[in-house]
C-alpha positions in Angstrom: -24.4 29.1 -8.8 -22.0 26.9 -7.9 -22.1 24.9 -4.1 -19.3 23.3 -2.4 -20.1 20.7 -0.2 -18.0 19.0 2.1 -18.1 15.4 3.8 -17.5 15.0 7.2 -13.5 14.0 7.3 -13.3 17.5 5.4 -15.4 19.6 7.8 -12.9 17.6 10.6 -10.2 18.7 8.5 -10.7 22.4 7.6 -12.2 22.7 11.6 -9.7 20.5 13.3 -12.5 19.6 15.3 -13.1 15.5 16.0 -16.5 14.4 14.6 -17.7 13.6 17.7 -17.0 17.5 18.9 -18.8 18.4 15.5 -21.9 16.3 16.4 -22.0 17.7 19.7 -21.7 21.4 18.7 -25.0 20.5 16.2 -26.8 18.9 18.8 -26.1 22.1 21.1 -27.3 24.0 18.3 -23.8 25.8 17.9 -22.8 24.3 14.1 -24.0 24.3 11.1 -26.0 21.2 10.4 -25.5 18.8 7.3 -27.7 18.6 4.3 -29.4 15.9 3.4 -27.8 14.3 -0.1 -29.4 11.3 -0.2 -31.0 8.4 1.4 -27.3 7.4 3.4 -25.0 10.8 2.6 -25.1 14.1 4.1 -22.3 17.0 4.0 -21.8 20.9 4.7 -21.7 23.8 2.4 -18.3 24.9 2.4 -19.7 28.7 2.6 -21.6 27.6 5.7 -18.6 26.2 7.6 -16.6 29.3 6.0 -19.0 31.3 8.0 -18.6 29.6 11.0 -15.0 29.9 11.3 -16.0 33.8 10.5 -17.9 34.0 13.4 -15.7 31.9 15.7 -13.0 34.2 14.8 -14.6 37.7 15.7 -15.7 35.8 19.0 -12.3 35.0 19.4 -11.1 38.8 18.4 -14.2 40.3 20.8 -13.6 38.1 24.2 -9.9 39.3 23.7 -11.0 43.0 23.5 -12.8 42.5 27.1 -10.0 41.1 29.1 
């Protein structure tokens, strides 16, 4: 099985989110967190973020089904 894993400037990237909002949004409990790599690197399974974008979008799709 094959895992993608992106660094942060890609998360940023593929988001369009700063890091800073991206931190944030971890800390609030509403992103994915990073895996651990090593001792100084961490990054994001592609399939996690994926996900999240997924989920953002059907909230997105829902909140506009309300109004």
């Amino acid at each position: 099985m094959s895992h993608q894993v992106l660094k942060l400037r890609e998360v940023s990237s593929v988001t369009k989110l700063s890091s800073s909002t991206i931190y944030r949004l971890i800390k609030s409990g509403d992103f994915p967190r990073p895996i651990k790599l090593a001792t100084h690197a961490s990054g994001w399974l592609a399939a996690e973020i994926d996900r999240w974008l997924e989920d953002r979008q059907k909230v997105v799709h829902v909140s506009r089904a309300v109004e």
